[in-house]
C-alpha angles and dihedrals in degrees: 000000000000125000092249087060085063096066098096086048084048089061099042082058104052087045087054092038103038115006094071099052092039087057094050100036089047091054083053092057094253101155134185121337099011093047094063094037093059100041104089084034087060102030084058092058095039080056107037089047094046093052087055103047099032093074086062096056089048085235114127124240109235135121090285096064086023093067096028095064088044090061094042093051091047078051093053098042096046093058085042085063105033083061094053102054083039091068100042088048096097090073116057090189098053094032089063095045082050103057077042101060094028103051112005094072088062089045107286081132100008095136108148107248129179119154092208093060126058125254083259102065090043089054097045106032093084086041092053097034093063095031094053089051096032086055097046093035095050087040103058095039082062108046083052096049090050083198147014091243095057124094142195115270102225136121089241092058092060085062094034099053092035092057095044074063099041091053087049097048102045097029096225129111111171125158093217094050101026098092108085101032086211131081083243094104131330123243138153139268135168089260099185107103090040085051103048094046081046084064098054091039090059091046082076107275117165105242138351096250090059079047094061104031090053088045091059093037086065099037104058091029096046115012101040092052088050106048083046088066101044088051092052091045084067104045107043104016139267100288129138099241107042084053093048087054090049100047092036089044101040085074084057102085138097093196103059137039094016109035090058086064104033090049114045103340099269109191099148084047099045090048094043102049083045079070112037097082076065107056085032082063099049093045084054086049093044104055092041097251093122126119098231086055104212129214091247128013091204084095090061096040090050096056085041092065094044096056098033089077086047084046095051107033073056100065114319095209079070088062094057095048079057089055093046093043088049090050087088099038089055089049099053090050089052095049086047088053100058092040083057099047084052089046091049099239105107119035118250091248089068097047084052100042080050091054095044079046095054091041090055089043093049087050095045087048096063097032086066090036083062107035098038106067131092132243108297076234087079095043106073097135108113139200104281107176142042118277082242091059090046093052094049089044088054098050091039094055081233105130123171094023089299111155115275110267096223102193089057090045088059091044101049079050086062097037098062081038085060092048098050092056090047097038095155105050098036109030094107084056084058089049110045076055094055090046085057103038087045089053090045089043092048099043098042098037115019127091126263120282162099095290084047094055092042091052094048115002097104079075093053089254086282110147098204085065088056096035086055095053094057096074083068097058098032085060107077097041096053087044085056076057114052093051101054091051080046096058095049093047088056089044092058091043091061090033080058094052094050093053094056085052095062093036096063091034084068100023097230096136106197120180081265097057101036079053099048089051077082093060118074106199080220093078094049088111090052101045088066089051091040085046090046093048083051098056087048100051084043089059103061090074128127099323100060088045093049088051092046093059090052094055082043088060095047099052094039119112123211138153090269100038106145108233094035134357128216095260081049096054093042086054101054095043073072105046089095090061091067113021115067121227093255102053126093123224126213115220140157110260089209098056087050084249084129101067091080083110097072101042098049147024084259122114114216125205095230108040094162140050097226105026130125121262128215116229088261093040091054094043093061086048093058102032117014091126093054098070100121102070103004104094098204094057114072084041100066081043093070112040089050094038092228103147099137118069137187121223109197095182109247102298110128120184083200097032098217115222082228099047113206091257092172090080112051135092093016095148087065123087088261097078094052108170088048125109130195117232120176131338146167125220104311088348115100138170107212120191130203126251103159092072099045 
């Protein structure tokens, strides 16, 4: 399949992922930048909630209720709003303070205004900030991916793309049932991501690898840009350069978009931590500590509460990360609380509604340090490197021994430059990046231990977790950056200018002023875009190439790939022309055998590596060779109508401690009841004759 064939899959998935939360934000009044901002943020949690409700009301999850919902909440919000402005509408003066405080905070007048730029570069500057990183993003995650077809070899993916069929095919996809992906036993498991690509694969795509390699494609290349320069628009204003640098500069990292799908792979992780610049945002608008201060803060904590379900039924790790980068944020409102009750601005009940409200965040904080985190049995990774080399690996926006980015490493110099001359205003920026800096330096550098687990191990100690959520809080320092080194570019460039002026007045030409004849003082708007431009195209060096092979590497399928090998693939592409529909095969999860499911029409028994087995599914498991003189086997075939199996050879990508020995050496005498069907090269479909 070639990547042009993907386009009516593209546009499924920008229907799943947009059109939802653009019908609902728009019925709230959301306008321009932060309407479509907000839109995948929102459309995730309409999804992810609805797959959760709608089994309790015996009703399926698929686009039909999908879209449905979506048009009876933008109903419903529309009225909702449409009363409000109605009663306020006595009084003109109010009505209009009121539209003001309600919807304007969320883009109901979020043109991008600066008095020292043209109307042009406000107009363009959104525009170029999501098409630079869109184009480089999307770029680079196909050139890894080589194909839509192709999928990441590792052990996660047989669970991840298992589940995307599972979700269409049962038409539930619930969090709280979604973890096994068999009747076995029920568990949970952040289902989002799964839901939304479920979507799209029920819309009609052609397979579920296209699903979720579309689906990636648009999250790190659209959602993730996005969601960089609402969260800047919050930071540092709405102002046409420092959202350039953000978009321009978001496509600069190692650590996100690229490292959640070279290492895992990663996919909740990689959806959930798109987002999170979004509802980081909304927190720093809700608590009154943006820039642009708005009359209320009940818009943005509106739209708060509406994107943290889609957040956490994400990955809920990301959640946490969210807790511990708006500690600081908390903390500065409720020092500027207090300044303000001395001062005599604000009155002494807010300052200490502000500090009950800080007590019951902190608490909230370590409670769901402690409860959300998994077994230590599924944390192994330990500390591999020295606290210096962390350090450095953290300013150098270098994580997991990447090559230094150089550019980003100037520009965080001048970032924190830029915060200690403005203490006061920017100190809490300082701080969300030393919370993440201090989780990626302890996790990757610091001994074993009980502080050490406390501190990470919501993220299973695993320090490319960590390394990915730097990118969020890096953001906003090297874009302080890059605007200041903007506007003095821009300075010398005009210094330049008049001295050319002068130059040519008195006619004293000098090597500045010859030089400066080159300059027209006409073009000092466009020298800080075209600077800005450079940095970004100088920061795609070494370090993003190096991330992109890997996920070459990961993506790539030979002979000896480690999940599934070509004569695999092209036998299961197969699979459909023996098996019928109703029938079960049995296969070994850790060969890959098991994602039959998602190459085919075909159920399997063990969809997953870890899941839990019924007594007959792990009988066949152990002994489906065995039918013809083992009594308990042809039993268990039929009730669960398993009577095809898949013998991947003993490769296992997670090698078990209680191998599935019921399906090896079928082809010997000592699986006698047992045919061959079809194989390819080692690959080979048995059926079972002994049970008929």
């Amino acid at each position: 399949m070639s990547w042009w064939a993907t386009i009516p899959t593209l546009a499924a998935t920008l229907v799943v992922f947009f059109v939802p939360g653009l019908l609902i934000l728009a019925a709230a009044g959301v306008r321009r930048l932060n309407l479509v901002a907000l839109a995948a943020p929102v459309s995730t949690s309409v999804a992810a909630c609805l797959a959760i409700v709608l089994p309790y009301a015996g009703l399926p999850f698929n686009p039909v209720s999908y879209f449905a919902f979506s048009v009876l909440a933008a109903a419903g919000t529309l009225l909702a709003r449409f009363l409000l402005m109605r009663r306020s509408a006595s009084d003109k003066s109010r009505t209009a303070k009121s539209r003001t405080a309600s919807w304007g905070a969320l883009g109901g007048n979020g043109r991008l205004l600066d008095s020292d730029y043209p109307r042009w570069i406000a107009i363009l500057a959104v525009p170029i900030a999501v098409i630079f990183p869109a184009i480089i993003i999307a770029g680079r995650y196909i050139a890894a991916f080589g194909s839509p077809d192709n999928f990441s070899q590792t052990f996660d993916n047989v669970y991840h793309l298992n589940a995307i069929r599972h979700i269409a095919e049962t038409q539930n996809g619930s969090t709280l049932t979604l973890g096994n992906l068999t009747d076995a036993s029920q568990a949970l498991y952040p289902a989002a991501m799964h839901d939304s690509m479920a979507l799209v694969l029920m819309l009609g795509a052609p397979s579920v690898m296209a699903v979720v390699n579309v689906g990636t494609i648009v999250t790190g290349a659209l959602v993730w840009p996005l969601a960089c320069i609402f969260l800047i628009s919050r930071i540092i204003g709405y102002r046409p350069i420092p959202l350039l640098c953000a978009g321009v500069l978001c496509a600069g990292f190692s650590g996100f978009p690229y490292l959640m799908v070279a290492f895992g792979v990663l996919y909740p992780n990689h959806a959930a931590i798109a987002l999170l610049p979004v509802v980081l945002g909304l927190l720093i608008e809700a608590v009154g500590m943006s820039r642009a201060r708005p009359l209320s803060g009940w818009p943005a904590a509106i739209a708060l509460v509406a994107t943290l379900p889609g957040l956490g039924l994400s990955h809920p790790s990301t959640a946490v990360a969210l807790l511990g980068f708006g500690g600081p944020v908390v903390v500065a409102r409720l020092i500027r609380s207090w300044l303000g009750a001395r001062a005599g601005t604000e009155s002494r009940r807010a300052a200490y509604l502000w500090l009950a409200f800080t007590a019951g965040y902190i608490v909230v904080v370590v409670l769901a340090w402690i409860a959300v985190r998994p077994s230590l049995a599924f944390a192994p990774w330990t500390p591999f490197q020295s606290n210096a080399r962390a350090i450095g690996e953290i300013l150098g926006s270098a994580p997991m021994g990447a090559t230094t980015a150089w550019i980003l490493l100037l520009l965080t110099g001048i970032g924190l430059y830029v915060i200690a001359r403005q203490l006061r205003t920017y100190w809490w920026v300082a701080a969300m990046y030393g919370v993440g800096g201090l989780l990626y330096m302890v996790v990757s550098s610091w001994s074993l231990g009980a502080f050490r687990t406390f501190l990470t191990g919501v993220w299973y100690n695993d320090s490319f977790r960590l390394a990915a959520l730097l990118p969020v809080v890096t953001l906003p320092v090297i874009v302080l950056g890059a605007e200041w080194l903007a506007w003095r570019t821009r300075a010398l460039y005009v210094l330049l200018s008049s001295q050319h002026s002068a130059t040519a007045a008195h006619r004293q030409p000098s090597v500045v002023g010859r030089a400066a004849r080159l300059l027209p003082q006409s073009l000092q708007n466009v020298v800080p875009v075209a600077l800005i431009l450079l940095l970004g195209f100088g920061t795609q060096g070494g370090t993003l190439a190096g991330v992109q092979d890997r996920m070459r590497e990961v993506f790539e399928t030979t002979e000896g790939s480690p999940l599934l090998t070509e004569d695999e693939i092209a036998l299961l592409e197969r699979v459909d022309d023996y098996v019928p529909e109703t029938d079960v095969i049995v296969a070994n999860p850790r060969t890959g055998a098991s994602l039959v499911y998602a190459f085919s029409s075909s159920e399997t028994i063990a969809p997953h590596i870890f899941g839990e087995r019924t007594p007959e599914e792990q009988t066949l498991l152990d002994h489906w060779g065995e039918a013809a003189y083992n009594t308990s086997v042809c039993s268990a075939v039929s009730e669960l109508n398993a009577y095809w199996a898949l013998d991947f050879g003993n490769q296992e990508i997670v090698p078990g401690e209680e191998p599935f020995i019921g399906l090896r050496d079928l082809v010997d005498e000592s699986a006698p009841g047992v045919e061959l069907v079809a194989e390819e090269g080692d690959a080979r479909l048995f059926r079972m004759t002994a049970c008929s």
